[in-house]
SEDO-891140 format. One record per residue (C-alpha): residue number from 1; x negated, y, z negated. Coordinates in Angstrom, 2 decimals, padded with zeros to 5 digits, always signed. Example, Ala and Ser with C-alpha at 12.3 -4.5 7.8 and 13.67 -1.06 7.14 Angstrom:
VEXBA, pos, east, north, up
VEXBA, 1, -012.30, -004.50, -007.80
VEXBA, 2, -013.67, -001.06, -007.14
END
This chain:
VEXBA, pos, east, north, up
VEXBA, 1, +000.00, +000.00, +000.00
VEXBA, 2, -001.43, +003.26, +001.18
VEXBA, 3, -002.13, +005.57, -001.74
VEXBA, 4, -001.13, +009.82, -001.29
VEXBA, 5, -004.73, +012.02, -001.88
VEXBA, 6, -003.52, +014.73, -004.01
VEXBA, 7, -003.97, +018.02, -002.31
VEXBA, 8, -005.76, +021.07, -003.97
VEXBA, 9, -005.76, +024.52, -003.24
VEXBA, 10, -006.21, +028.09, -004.53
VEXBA, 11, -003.90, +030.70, -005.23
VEXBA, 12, -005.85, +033.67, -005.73
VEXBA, 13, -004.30, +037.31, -006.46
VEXBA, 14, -003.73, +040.06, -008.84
VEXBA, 15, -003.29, +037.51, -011.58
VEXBA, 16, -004.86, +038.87, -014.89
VEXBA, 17, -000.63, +038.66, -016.51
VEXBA, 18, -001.66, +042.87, -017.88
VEXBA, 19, +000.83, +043.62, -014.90
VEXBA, 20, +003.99, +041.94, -014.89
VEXBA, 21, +004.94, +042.71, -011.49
VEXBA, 22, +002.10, +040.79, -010.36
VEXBA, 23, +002.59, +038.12, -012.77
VEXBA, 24, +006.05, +037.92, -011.30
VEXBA, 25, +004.44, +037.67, -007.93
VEXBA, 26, +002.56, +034.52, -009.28
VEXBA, 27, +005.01, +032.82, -011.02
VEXBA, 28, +007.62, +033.06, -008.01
VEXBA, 29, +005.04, +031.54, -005.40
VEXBA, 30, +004.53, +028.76, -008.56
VEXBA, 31, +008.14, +028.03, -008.46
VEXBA, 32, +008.50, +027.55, -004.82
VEXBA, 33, +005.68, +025.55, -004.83
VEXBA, 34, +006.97, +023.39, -007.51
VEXBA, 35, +010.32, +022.82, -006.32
VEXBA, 36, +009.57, +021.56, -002.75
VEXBA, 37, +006.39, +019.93, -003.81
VEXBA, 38, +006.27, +016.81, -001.66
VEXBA, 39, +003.32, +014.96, -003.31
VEXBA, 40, +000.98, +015.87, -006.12
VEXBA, 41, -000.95, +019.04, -006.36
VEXBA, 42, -003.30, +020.64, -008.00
VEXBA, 43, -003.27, +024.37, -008.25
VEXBA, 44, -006.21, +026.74, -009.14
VEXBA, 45, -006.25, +030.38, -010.37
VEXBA, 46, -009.16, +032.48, -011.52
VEXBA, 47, -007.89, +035.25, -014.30
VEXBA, 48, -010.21, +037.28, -016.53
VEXBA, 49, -007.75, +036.34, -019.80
VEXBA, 50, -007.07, +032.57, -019.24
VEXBA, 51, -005.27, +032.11, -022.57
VEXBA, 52, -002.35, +034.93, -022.29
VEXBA, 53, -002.26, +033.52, -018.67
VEXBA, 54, -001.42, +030.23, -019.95
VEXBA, 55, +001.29, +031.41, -022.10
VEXBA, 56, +002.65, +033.14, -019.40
VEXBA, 57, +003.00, +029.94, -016.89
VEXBA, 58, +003.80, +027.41, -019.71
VEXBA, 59, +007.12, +026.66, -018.77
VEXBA, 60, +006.28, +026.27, -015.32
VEXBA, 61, +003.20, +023.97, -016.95
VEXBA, 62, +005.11, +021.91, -019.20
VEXBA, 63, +007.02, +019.12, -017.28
VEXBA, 64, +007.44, +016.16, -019.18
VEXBA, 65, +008.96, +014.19, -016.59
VEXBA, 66, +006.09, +015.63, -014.03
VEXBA, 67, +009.20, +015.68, -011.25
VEXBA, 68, +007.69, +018.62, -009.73
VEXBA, 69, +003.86, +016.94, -009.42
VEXBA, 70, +002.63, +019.99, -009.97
VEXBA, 71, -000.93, +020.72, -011.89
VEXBA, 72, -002.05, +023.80, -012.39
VEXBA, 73, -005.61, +024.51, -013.62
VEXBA, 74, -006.56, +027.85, -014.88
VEXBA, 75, -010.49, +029.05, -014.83
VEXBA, 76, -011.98, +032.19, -015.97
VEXBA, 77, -013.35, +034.34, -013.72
VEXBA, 78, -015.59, +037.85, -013.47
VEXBA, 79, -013.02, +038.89, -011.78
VEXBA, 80, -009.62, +037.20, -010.79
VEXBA, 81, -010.85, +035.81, -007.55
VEXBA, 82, -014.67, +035.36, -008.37
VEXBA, 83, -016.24, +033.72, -011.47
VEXBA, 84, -019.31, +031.09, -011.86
VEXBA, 85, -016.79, +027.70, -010.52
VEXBA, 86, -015.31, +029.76, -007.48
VEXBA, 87, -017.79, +027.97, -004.59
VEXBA, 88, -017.47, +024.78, -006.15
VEXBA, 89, -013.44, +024.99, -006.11
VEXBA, 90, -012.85, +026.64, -002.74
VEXBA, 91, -015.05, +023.74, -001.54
VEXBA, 92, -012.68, +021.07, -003.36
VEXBA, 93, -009.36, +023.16, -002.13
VEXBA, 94, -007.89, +021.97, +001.34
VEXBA, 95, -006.24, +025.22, +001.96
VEXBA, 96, -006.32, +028.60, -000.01
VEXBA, 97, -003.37, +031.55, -000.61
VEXBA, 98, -004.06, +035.15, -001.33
VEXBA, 99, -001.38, +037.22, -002.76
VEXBA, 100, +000.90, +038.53, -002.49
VEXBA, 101, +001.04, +042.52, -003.86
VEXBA, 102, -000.49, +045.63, -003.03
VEXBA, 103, -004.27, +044.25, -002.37
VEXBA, 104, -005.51, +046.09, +000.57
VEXBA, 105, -006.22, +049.55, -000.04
VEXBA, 106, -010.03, +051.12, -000.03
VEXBA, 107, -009.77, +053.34, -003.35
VEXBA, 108, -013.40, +052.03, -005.28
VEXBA, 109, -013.83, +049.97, -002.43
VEXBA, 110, -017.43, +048.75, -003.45
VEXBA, 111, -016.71, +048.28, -007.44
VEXBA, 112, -016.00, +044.89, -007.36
VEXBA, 113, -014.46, +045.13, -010.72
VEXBA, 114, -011.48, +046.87, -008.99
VEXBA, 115, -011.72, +046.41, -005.16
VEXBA, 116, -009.51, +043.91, -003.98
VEXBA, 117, -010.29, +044.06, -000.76
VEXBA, 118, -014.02, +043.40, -001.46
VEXBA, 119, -013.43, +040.52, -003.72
VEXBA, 120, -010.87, +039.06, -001.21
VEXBA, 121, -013.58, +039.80, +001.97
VEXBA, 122, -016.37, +037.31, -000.36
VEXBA, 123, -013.74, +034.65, -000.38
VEXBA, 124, -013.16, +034.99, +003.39
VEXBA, 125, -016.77, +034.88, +003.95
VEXBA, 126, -016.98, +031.52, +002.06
VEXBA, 127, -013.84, +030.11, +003.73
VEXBA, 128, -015.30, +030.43, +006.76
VEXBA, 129, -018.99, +028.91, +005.89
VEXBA, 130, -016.37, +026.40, +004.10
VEXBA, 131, -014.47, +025.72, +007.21
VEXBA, 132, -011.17, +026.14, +004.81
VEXBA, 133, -007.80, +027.65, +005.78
VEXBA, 134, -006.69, +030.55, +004.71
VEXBA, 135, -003.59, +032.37, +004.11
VEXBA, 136, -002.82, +035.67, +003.07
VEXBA, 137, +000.88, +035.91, +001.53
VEXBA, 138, +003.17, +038.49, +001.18
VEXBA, 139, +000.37, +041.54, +001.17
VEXBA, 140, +000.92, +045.14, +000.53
VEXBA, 141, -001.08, +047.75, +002.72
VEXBA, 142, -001.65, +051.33, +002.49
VEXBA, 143, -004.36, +054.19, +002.07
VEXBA, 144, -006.87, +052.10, +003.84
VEXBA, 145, -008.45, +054.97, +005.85
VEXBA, 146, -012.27, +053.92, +005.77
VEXBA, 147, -013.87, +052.68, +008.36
VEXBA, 148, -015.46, +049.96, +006.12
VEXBA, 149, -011.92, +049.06, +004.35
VEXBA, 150, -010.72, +048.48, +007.99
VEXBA, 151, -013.55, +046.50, +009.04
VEXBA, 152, -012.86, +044.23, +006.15
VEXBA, 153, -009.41, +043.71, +006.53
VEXBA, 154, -009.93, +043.18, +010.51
VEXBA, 155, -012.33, +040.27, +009.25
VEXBA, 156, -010.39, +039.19, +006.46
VEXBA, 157, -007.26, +039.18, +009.06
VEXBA, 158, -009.01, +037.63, +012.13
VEXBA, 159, -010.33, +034.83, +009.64
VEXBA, 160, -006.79, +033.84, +008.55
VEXBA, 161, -004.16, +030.58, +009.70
VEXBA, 162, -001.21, +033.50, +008.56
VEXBA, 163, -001.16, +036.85, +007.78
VEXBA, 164, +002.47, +037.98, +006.05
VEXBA, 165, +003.36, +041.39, +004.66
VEXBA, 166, +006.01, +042.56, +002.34
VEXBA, 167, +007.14, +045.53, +004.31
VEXBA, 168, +007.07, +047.64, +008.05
VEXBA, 169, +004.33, +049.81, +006.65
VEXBA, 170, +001.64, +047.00, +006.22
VEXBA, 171, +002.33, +045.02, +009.44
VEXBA, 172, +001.53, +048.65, +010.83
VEXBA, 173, -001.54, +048.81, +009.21
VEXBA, 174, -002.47, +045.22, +009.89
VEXBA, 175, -001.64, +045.45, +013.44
VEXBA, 176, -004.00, +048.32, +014.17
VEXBA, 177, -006.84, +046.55, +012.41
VEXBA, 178, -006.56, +043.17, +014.12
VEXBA, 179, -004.23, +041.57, +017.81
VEXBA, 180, -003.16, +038.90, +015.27
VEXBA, 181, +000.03, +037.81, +014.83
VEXBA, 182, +001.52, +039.77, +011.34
VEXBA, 183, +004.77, +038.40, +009.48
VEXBA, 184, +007.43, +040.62, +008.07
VEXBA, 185, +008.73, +039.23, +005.35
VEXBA, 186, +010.05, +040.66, +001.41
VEXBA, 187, +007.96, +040.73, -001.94
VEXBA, 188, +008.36, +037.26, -003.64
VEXBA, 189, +009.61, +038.81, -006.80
VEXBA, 190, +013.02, +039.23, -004.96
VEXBA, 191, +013.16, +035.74, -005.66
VEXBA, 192, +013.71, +036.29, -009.29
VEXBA, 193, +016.62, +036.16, -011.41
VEXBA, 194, +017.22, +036.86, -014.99
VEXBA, 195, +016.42, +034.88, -018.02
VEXBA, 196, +018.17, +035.10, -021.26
VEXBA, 197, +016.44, +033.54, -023.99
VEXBA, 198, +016.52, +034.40, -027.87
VEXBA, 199, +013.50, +036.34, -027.90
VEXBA, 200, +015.05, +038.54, -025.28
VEXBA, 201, +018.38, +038.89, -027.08
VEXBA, 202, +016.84, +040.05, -030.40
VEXBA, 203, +015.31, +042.91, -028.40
VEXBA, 204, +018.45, +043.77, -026.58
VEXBA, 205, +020.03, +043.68, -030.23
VEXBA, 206, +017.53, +045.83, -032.01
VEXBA, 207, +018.49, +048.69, -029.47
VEXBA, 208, +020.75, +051.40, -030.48
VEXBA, 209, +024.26, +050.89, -029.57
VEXBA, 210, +025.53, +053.10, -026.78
VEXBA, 211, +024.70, +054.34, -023.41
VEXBA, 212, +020.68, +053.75, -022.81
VEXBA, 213, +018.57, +055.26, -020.06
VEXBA, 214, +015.81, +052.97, -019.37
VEXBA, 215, +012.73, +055.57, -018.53
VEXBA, 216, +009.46, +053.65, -017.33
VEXBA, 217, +006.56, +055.67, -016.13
VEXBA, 218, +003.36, +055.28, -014.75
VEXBA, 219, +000.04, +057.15, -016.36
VEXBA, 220, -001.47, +057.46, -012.93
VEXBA, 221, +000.96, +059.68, -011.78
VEXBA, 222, -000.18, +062.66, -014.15
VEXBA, 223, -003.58, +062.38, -013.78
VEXBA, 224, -003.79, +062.41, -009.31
VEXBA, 225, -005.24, +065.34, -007.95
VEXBA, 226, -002.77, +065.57, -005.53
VEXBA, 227, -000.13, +066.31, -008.31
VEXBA, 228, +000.14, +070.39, -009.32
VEXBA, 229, -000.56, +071.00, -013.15
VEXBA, 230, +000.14, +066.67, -013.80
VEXBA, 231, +001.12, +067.16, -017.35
VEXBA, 232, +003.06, +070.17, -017.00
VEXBA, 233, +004.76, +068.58, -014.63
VEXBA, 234, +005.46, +065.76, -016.94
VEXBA, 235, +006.89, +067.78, -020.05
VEXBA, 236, +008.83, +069.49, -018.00
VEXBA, 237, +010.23, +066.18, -016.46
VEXBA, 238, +010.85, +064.35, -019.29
VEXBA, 239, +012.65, +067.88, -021.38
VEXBA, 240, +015.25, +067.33, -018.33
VEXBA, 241, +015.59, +063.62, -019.10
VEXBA, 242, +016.30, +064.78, -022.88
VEXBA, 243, +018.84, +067.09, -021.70
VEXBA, 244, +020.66, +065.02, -020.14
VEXBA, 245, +020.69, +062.40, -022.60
VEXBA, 246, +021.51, +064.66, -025.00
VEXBA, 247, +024.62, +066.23, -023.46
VEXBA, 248, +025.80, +063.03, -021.98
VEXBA, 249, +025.43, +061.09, -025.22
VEXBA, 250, +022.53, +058.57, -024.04
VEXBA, 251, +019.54, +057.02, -025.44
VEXBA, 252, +016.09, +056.97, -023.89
VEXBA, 253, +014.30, +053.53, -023.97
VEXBA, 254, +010.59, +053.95, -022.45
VEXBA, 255, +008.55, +051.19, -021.13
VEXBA, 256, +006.14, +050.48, -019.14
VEXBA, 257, +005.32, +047.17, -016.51
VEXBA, 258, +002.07, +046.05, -018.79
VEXBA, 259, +000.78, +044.97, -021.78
VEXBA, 260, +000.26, +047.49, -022.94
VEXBA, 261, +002.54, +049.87, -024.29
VEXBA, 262, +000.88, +052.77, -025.69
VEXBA, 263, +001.89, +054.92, -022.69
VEXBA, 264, +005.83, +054.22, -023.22
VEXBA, 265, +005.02, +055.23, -027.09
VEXBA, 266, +003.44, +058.92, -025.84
VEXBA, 267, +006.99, +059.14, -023.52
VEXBA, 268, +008.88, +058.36, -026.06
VEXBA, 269, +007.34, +061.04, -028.86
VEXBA, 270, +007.26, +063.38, -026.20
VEXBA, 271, +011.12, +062.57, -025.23
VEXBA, 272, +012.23, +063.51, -029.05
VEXBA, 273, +014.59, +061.94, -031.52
VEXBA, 274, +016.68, +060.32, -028.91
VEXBA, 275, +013.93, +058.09, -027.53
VEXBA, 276, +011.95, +054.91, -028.50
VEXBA, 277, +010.19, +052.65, -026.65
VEXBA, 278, +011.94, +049.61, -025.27
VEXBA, 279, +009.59, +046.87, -026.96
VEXBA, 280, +007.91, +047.14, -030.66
VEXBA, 281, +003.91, +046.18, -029.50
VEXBA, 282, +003.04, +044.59, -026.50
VEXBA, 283, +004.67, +043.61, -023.53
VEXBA, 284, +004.09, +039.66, -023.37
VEXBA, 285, +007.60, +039.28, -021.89
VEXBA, 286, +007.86, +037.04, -018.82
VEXBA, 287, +009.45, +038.86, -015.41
VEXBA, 288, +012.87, +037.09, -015.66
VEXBA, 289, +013.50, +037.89, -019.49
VEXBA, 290, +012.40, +041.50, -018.25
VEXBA, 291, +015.65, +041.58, -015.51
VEXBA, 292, +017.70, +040.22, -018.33
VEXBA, 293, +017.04, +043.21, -020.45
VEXBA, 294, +017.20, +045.89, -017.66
VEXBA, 295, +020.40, +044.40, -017.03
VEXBA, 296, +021.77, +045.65, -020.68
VEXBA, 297, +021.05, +049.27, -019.88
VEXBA, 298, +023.00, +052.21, -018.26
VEXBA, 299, +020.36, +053.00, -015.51
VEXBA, 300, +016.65, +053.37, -014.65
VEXBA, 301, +014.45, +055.63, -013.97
VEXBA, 302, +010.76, +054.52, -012.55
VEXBA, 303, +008.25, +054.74, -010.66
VEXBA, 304, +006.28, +051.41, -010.58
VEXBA, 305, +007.80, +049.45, -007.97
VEXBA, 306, +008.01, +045.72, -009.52
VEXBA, 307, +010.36, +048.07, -012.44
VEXBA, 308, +012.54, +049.28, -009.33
VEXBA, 309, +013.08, +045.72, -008.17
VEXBA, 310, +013.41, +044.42, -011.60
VEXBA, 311, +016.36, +046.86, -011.90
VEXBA, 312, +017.82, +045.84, -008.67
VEXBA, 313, +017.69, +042.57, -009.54
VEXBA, 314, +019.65, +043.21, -012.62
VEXBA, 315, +022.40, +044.86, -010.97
VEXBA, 316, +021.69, +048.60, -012.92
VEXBA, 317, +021.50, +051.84, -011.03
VEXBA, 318, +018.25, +053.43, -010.54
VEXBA, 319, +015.90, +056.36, -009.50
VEXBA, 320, +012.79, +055.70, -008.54
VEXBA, 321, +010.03, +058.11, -008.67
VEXBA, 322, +007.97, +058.00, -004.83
VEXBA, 323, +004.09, +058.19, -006.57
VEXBA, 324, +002.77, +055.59, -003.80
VEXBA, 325, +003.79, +054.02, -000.21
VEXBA, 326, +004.96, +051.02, -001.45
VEXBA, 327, +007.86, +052.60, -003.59
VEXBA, 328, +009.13, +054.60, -000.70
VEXBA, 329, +008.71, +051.62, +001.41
VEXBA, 330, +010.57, +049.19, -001.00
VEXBA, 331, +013.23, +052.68, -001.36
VEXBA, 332, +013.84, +051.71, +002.70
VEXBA, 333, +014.07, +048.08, +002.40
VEXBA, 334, +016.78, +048.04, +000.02
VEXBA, 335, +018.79, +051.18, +001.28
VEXBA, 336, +018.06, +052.85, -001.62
VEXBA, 337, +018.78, +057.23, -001.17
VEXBA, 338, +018.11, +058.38, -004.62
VEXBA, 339, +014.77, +059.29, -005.21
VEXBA, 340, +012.24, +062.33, -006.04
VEXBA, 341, +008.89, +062.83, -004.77
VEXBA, 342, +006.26, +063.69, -007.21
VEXBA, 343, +006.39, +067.10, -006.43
VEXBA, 344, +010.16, +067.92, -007.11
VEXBA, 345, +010.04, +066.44, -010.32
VEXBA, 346, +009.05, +070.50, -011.63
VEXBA, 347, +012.26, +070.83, -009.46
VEXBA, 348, +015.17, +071.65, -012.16
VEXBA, 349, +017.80, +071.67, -009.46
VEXBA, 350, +016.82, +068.54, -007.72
VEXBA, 351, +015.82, +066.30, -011.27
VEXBA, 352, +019.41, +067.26, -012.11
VEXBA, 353, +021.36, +066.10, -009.24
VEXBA, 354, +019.17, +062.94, -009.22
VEXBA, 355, +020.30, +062.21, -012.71
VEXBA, 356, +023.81, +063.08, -012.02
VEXBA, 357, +023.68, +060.98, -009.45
VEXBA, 358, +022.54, +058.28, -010.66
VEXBA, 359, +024.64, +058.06, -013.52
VEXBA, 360, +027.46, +058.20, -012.02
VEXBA, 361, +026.63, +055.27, -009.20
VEXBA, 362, +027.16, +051.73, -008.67
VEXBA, 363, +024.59, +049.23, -008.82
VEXBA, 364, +022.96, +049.21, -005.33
VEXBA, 365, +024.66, +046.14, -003.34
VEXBA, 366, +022.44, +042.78, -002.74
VEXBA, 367, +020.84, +042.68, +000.75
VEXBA, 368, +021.15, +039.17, +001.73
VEXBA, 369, +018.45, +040.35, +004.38
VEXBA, 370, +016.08, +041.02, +001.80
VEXBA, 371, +016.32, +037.69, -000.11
VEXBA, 372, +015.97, +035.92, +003.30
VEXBA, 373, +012.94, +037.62, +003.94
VEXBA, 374, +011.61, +036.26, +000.68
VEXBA, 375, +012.33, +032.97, +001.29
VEXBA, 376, +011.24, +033.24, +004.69
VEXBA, 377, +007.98, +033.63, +003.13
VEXBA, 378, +008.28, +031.19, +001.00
VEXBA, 379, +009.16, +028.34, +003.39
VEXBA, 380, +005.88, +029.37, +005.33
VEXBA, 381, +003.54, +028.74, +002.18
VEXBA, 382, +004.90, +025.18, +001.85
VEXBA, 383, +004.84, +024.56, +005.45
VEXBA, 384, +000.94, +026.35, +005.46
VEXBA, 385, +000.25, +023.89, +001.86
VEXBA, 386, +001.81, +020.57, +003.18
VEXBA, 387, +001.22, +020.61, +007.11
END
């Protein structure tokens, strides 16, 4: 009786868990892979904190009855694509994934602490010398105007079985830098849905009763250049979200997409007595409970995109704050209209109207197109893993 060889590969990405959009990312291409897994596999991912990244997969890691065949190994790394057992893994793997998420962009482009295009160009370099496929999953793509950052990506492209993006503006980009075929598809976190559990509950019940205004932004924002007078900007923002709280008999919840909280604790002092932060300590929440809890809220306000489709995802209204590309792009996929660019947000008149608005909306409707696109995606990794 012929025996199956168990099949190895590498999913490699923005996967240190600090960012929950990109550990939803992860833990949505896990799922897929683990429920059309065909035969056993073995799954590797490189992650500068391997023990919160454990705790973060354990329930996709725990299956008693091993239906899914699925075993995933976990390995430190300098970074989380390269680290001292990187060569010797890529040369085990039959096939490697990278992504998905905003990893193309040419900001610190040679700090290979940061870069991921730089870290993902090394592993295309040793695919090749390899001879190992390659796929690169459900990218983002923008401010890639060097002409080294474009050389990369046309090697990194041109080196690839499958190139897929999660929206118009990266195929755009992609297709100037390389003739290859690029596919359109939608971020895998689309795939989502939420999770109630009992941790999750005892935070929703801790909140104050009432109407809630879930406010999550994004410390980058107020320290760009490209932003006039950042932090007047931002007390001036946020005395408009008080006012409107205030008068309409809301409370402010703050949060923010990582670990970390101590941003969403400085938002919430500066918001005033109607304000605390939506978590007590750190954010080790996984993706799902995080829709679960947006979905007991009034509406959003964000800017970080994985927040926006978190809040979509849980059926709430939402404004979204355009700091980067990829929230005005995600804005278009969806249909969404209500938004402010970083520079109205010192606009009284316009931060109104957008709160007004938003208040008084329905929950943007589900784009069936949008979760198609998703699992478009997804049925091209298992095809790319198992063929």
């Amino acid at each position: 009786m012929k025996r199956n060889r168990m099949k190895h590969i590498a999913l490699l990405g923005s996967f240190s868990g600090r960012n929950k959009g990109d550990l939803a990312v992860l833990r949505t291409e896990l799922m897929q892979l683990k429920t059309r897994a065909r035969e056993q596999l073995t799954v590797y991912i490189f992650t500068k904190d391997t023990r919160r990244l454990r705790e973060y997969l354990s329930d996709i890691i725990a299956d008693e009855a091993n239906r899914s065949k699925l075993n995933i190994k976990i390995f430190r790394g300098l970074t989380s694509y390269i680290g001292p057992k990187t060569l010797p893994i890529l040369a085990k793997c039959n096939k490697v994934i990278i992504g998905g998420g905003g990893l193309f962009f040419d900001n610190r482009l040679f700090d290979i602490s940061f870069s991921h295009l730089l870290n993902i160009f090394i592993i295309a370099l040793l695919l090749k010398w390899l001879g190992k496929d390659l796929m690169i999953y459900a990218v983002g793509c923008s401010h890639l105007n060097s002409r080294a950052a474009r050389w990369m990506t046309r090697f990194v492209v041109n080196n690839a079985k499958i190139v897929s993006v999660r929206d118009r503006l990266s195929k755009m980009i992609f297709s100037e830098c390389s003739d290859r075929e690029i596919v359109l598809g939608s971020d895998p976190a689309f795939l989502l849905g939420p999770k109630k559990t009992a941790r999750a509950e005892k935070i929703a019940e801790s909140w104050p009763k009432g109407g809630k205004i879930l406010l999550s932004l994004l410390e980058l924002i107020f320290i760009r250049k490209d932003v006039p007078e950042p932090q007047n900007a931002l007390k001036q923002f946020l005395v408009q979200v008080h006012e409107f709280a205030e008068r309409n008999g809301y409370f402010v919840l703050t949060y923010t997409n990582y670990t970390s909280q101590k941003f969403a604790s400085k938002i919430a002092k500066l918001c005033g007595k109607s304000a605390r932060t939506m978590l007590e300590g750190e954010n080790h929440l996984l993706p799902e409970e995080i829709v679960y809890l947006f979905s007991k809220v009034d509406f959003v306000i964000t800017a970080q995109l994985h927040v926006g489709i978190s809040s979509y995802l849980a059926g709430v209204p939402f404004v979204s704050l355009i700091y980067d590309d990829k929230v005005e792009e995600f804005n278009k996929r969806i249909g969404s209209q209500n938004y402010l660019s970083l520079t109205e947000m010192s606009d009284s008149v316009k931060v109104a109207k957008a709160l007004s608005v938003v208040a008084g909306s329905r929950p943007i409707p589900r784009n069936a197109a949008v979760q198609t696109d998703s699992e478009k995606l997804a049925e091209m990794l298992n095809k790319f893993v198992w063929d």
